[in-house]
N, C-alpha and C positions, 0 to 999 in steps of 0.2 A: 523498792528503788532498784535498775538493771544498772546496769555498769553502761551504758550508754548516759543514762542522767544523770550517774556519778560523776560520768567525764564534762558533762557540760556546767554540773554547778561546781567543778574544781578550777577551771575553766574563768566561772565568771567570778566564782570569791576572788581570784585572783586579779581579775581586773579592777576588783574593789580594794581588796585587802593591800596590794603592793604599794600605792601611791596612799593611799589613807596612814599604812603603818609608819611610810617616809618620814609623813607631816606629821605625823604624831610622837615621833621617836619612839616607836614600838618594833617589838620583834613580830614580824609578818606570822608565824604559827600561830599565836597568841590570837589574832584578831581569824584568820582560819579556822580556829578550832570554835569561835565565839561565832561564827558563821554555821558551821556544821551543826552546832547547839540550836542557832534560832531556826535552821532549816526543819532540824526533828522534833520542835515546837509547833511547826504550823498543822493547823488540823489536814488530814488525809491524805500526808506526806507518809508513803509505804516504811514501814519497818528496812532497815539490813542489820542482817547479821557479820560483821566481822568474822573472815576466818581466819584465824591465825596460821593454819597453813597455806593461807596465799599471802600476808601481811608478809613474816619473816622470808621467805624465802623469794618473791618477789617484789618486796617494797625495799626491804633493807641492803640490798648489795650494790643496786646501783644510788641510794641515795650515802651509804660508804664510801662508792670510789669515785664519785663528785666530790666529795669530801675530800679524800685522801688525795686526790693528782692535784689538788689544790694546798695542798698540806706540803714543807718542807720538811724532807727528813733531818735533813742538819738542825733544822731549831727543833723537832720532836727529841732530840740527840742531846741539843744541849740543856735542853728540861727534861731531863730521864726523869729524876727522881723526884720532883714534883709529881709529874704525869704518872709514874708508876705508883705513888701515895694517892693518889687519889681516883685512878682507873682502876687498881687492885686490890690496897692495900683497905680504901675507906668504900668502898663496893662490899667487901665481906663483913666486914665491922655493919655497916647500915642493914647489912643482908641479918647478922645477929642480933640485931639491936630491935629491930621489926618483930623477926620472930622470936624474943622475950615478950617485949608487950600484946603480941597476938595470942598468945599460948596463958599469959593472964588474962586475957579478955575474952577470949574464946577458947576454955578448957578443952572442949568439943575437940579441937583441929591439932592433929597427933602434928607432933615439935617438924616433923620435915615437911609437913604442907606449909606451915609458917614459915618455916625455913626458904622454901621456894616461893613463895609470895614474898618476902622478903628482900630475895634477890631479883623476882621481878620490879619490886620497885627501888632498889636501890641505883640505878644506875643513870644518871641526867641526859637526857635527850640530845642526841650529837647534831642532831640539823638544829632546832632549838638554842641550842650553847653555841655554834656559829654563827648563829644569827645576831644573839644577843653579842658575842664580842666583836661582829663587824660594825655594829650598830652604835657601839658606844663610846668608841674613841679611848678603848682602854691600853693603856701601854701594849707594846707588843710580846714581851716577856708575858705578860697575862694572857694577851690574846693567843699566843702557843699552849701554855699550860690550858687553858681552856677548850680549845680544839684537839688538845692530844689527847687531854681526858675523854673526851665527847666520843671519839675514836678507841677506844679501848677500851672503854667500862663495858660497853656490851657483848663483849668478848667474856669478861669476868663474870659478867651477871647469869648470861646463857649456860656457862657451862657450870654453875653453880645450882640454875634453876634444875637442870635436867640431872645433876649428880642427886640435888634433893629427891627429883619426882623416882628416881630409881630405888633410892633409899625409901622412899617411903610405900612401893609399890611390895616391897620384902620385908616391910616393917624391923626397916635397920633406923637409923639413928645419921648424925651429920656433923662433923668436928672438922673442926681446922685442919687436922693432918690428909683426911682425906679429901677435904675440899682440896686443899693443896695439890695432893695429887694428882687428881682431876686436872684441876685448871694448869697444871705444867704440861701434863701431857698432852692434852687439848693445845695449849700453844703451840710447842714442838711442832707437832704434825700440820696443824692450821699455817703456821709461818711456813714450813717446811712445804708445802704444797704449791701453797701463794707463790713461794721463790720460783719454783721449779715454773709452774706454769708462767710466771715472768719473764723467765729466759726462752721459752718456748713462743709466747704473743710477740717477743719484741725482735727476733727472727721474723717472724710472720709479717709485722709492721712493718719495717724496714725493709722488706719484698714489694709490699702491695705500691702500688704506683695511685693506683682509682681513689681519687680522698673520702670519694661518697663507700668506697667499698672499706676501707681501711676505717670510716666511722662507725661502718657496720658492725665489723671485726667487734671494736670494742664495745661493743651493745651485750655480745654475748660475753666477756671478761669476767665478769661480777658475777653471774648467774653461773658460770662457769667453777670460779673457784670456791664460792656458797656451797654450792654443791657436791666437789671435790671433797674439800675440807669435813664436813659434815659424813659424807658418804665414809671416810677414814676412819673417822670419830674424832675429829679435829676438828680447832672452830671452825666454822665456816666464815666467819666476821674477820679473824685474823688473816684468814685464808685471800677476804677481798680487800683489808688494808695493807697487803704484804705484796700482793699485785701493783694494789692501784699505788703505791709511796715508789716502790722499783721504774714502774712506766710512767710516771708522773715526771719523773728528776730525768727521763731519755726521751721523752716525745720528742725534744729539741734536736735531738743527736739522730735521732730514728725515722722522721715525718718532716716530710715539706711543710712552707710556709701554710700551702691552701690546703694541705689533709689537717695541720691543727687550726686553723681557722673555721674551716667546717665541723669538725670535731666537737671545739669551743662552745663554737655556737649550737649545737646538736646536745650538747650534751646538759649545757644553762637552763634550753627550754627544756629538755625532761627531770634535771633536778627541780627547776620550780614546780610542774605541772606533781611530778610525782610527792611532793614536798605538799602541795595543797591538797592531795586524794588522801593520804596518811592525816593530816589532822582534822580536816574536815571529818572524816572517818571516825575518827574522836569522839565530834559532836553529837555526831547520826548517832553514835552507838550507846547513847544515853540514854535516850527514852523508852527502849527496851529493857534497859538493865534497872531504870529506877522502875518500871511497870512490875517486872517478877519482884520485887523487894515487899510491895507490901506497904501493909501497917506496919512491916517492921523498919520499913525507911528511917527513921530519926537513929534509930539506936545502931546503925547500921553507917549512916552516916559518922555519927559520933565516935565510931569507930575509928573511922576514914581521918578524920580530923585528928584524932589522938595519933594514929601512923604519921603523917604528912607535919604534926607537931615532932616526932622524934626524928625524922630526914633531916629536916632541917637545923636541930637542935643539937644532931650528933655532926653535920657536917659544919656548923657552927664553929664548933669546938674544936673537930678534928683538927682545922684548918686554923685556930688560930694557935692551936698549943703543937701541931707540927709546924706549924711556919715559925713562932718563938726557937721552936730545937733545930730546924732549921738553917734558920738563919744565922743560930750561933754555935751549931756542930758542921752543919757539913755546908757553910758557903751556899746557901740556894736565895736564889734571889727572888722568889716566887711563894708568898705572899711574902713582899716586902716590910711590911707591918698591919700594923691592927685593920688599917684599913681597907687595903687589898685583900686582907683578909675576910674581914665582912662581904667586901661585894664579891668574892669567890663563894664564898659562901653561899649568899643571898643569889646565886645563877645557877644554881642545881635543879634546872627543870626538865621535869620527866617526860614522857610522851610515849609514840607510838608502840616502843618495844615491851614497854609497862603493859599496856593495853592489851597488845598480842600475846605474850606471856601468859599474864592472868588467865586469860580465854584459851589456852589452850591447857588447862589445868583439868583430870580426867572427868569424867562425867562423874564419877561415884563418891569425888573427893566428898568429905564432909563440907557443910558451910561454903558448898562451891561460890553459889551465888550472894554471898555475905562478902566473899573475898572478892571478887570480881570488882561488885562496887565498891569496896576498900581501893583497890586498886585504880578505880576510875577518879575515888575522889582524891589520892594521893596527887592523878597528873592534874586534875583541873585546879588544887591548890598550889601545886609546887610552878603549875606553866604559867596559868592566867596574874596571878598576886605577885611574884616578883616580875613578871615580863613587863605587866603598866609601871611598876614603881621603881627598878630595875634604874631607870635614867634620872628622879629623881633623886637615888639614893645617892647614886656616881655624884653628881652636883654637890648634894647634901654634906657629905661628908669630906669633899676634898681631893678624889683623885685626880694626879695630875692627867690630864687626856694627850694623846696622840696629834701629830698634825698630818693626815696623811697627804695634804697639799707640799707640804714639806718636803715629807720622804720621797715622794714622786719627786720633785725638783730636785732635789741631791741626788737623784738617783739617773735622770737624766743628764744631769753634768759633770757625771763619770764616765756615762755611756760617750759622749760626746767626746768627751776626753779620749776615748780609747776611737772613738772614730779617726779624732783629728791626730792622734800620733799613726793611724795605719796610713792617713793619706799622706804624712810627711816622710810614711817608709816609700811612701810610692812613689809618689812626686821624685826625691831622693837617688829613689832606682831608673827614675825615667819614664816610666809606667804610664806615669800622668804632667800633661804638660803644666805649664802656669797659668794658662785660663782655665783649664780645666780642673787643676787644683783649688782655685780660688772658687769656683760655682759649688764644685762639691763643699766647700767648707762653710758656703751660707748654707747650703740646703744643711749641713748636721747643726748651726744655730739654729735653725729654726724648729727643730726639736725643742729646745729648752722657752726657746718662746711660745711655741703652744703648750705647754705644760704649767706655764708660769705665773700664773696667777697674779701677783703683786714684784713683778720685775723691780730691782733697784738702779737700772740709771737708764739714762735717755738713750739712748742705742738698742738696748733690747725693749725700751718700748717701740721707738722707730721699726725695729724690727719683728714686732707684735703687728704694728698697724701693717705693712707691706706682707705679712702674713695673711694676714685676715684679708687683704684686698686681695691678694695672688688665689686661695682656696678661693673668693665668692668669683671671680673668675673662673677658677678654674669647673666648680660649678655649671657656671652657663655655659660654658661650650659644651661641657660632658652633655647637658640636659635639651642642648641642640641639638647630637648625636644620637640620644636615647628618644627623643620624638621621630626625629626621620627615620629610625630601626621602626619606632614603632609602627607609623606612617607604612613602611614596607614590609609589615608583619600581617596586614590588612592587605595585603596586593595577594589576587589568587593565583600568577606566578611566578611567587616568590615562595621557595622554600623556609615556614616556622620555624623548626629545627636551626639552621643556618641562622635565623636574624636570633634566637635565644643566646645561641653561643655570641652573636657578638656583643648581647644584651649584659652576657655575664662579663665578657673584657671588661666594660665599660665599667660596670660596678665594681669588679676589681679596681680601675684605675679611679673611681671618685673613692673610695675607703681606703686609697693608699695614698690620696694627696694631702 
């Protein structure tokens, strides 16, 4: 399979998988990855090989800083030590915990390849764990510890996996202290790079005027600081969420309305598209790795089962006997109880970084190909099994859910708030007359009226319906305007170019009414 019919069956899961995961309350990776599996079942669908040096370094930095501009620093801030318990603290615990039961099960595989298979699978899959807490309406203190996790475990894993594969290349050994020391230095430098080239792109942004050139710009960011970071010997992963958290909290301050609107939208369809080649990628990559196993498949599998049983059973516990200490030593409000703590638990799913890890483990290791599929059957346990069950479980046992119709409407009638105190400074200064004050302060109700869902009194419903009637209006004139553009976009002369641009006013003014 060439990467041209990679693009097109990512492409089309995707037009399957997004609307089917909706109605089903599924996290969309999960029914991706279950695509990429039936695609490498069909007979004389070509083999691909996964390379891990094109996965981490081109998959991973822009689906990071999707992530991360999307990510508040202030609530990654106010869950430090959650995030940091369970991005660093229970990432090296899982990374040990692995390779004890490997080094029992497979005497063969000297303690630092275990070690680094280990840390390849210790770390939960950050597009994965977004998906699932946007999906399930889980408190928001949750939904931060879950995305900051998602966000920095693979910082902890990587440079954990690579301190292993070095140790084991000089047949050294791998302990806490030097893990330790690794992984501090590795941040330092990673964050340290991230910053610096942050202050250097948002100079550059705040320059560029072109919104189509300034979306360009941040095309290259991520692969930018990946590669920095790394080239250092810092992470590269810190390197792009240290960037992308900096420029994420300034686009506002730094870029017009239409450079982040383009941006926005430019950068949704490559996190999805790149989102479905990454797990699909998953799937494809099964039927090669169960083909080399053999008759030794079952015991090899049984393996995989017995790993994907300790992930889970140690992040279990982590989480419910640090959330106990927790919650009555240091004030964290993240797992709240037993409960939050199960479905914290129960959302540790793995994916693409597992997968590339593994595969890129050296050719001579021992039991290369034993780990590999250990590895593949850790994600397809830890993604597919709690991803279906994942919203039963939330139901089952009682967490309270989010209302994000809610937040959205409190949040518009502060905005509004602050509008209608600017126009009583202005009106006030003279600025703006009394008709003119008075037009402006329906048009900022009518914010909280489209936003509103279940209005409570007859006024902002009144003011719902004369909404609704003002937009399908305003509608048809726009769609009068864009037929006669189009009308003279067909005239041979009349300048194309000239009837586009005024094709895009137009669309600016229907998406802004």
């Amino acid at each position: 399979m060439d990467r041209i019919e990679l693009l097109i069956l990512a492409v089309g899961a995707l037009v399957v998988a997004l609307p089917l995961a909706s109605r089903l309350g599924l996290p969309y990776p999960v029914l991706l990855t279950m695509v990429g599996i039936a695609a490498a079942l069909i007979p004389n669908v070509p083999e691909i090989e996964l390379n891990p040096d094109f996965v981490l370094p081109f998959l991973l930095p822009p689906l990071l800083w999707a992530a991360a501009t999307r990510t508040s620093w202030a609530h990654i801030r106010a869950n430090l030590r959650p995030i940091l318990m369970l991005a660093v603290a229970l990432v090296a615990v899982s990374a040990f915990a692995v390779a004890a039961v490997l080094s029992s099960l497979l005497p063969q595989v000297p303690w630092a390849i275990a070690f680094a298979l280990g840390a390849a699978c210790a770390p939960p899959d950050p597009v994965a764990a977004t998906s699932v807490a946007g999906k399930l309406g889980l408190p928001h203190r949750m939904v931060a510890v879950i995305e900051g996790e998602g966000l920095g475990n693979d910082a902890t894993a990587l440079t954990l996996f690579n301190t292993a594969l070095a140790a084991a290349a000089v047949g050294g050994s791998i302990s806490f202290g030097s893990a330790g020391r690794e992984f501090l230095a590795a941040s330092v430098l990673g964050i340290g790079v991230g910053l610096l080239l942050a202050l250097v792109a948002g100079k550059i942004l705040d320059w560029l005027t072109d919104p189509v050139l300034a979306g360009a710009f941040t095309v290259v960011l991520p692969f930018a600081a990946y590669a920095a970071g790394e080239e250092i010997g810092g992470s590269g992963v810190l390197a792009v969420l240290a960037i992308g958290l900096v420029l994420g909290g300034a686009f506002y301050h730094i870029q017009d309305a239409e450079s982040r609107l383009v941006g926005s939208a430019f950068w949704a369809t490559l996190d999805l598209l790149l989102t479905s080649i990454a797990f699909i990628l998953i799937g494809l990559e099964m039927r090669p790795i169960i083909e080399d196993a053999g008759s030794d498949i079952w015991r090899q599998i049984m393996i995989g089962l017995a790993v994907a049983a300790v992930l889970i059973g140690v992040r279990m516990v982590w989480l419910v006997a640090s959330g106990l200490f927790a919650h009555r030593f240091l004030r964290s409000t993240v797992p709240g109880n037993w409960r939050e703590a199960i479905v914290l638990g129960w959302a540790g799913m793995r994916g693409v970084v597992t997968i590339a890890a593994a595969l890129s483990l050296p050719a001579a290791t021992p039991e290369r190909g034993t780990l590999i599929l250990i590895a593949f059957v850790v994600v397809m346990v830890t993604l597919i099994l709690p991803g279906i069950t994942l919203p039963w479980l939330v139901r089952s046992i009682g967490i309270a859910t989010a209302d994000p119709e809610r937040a959205t409407r409190e949040i518009a009638v502060r905005v509004v708030g602050a509008m209608n105190e600017r126009i009583t400074e202005l009106h006030a200064d003279g600025d703006l007359d009394d008709e003119h004050a008075e037009q402006w302060r329906q048009r900022v109700r009518r914010i909280v009226a489209q936003v509103s869902p279940n209005p409570e009194t007859e006024s902002l419903i009144e003011e719902r319906a004369r909404f609704r009637h003002m937009r399908a209006v305003n509608l048809e004139l726009h769609a009068a305007a864009q037929a006669e553009a189009l009308r003279l976009r067909g005239d041979e002369g009349i300048d194309p170019a000239a009837v586009d641009r005024i094709l895009r006013i137009i669309d600016r003014q229907i998406a802004n009414a």
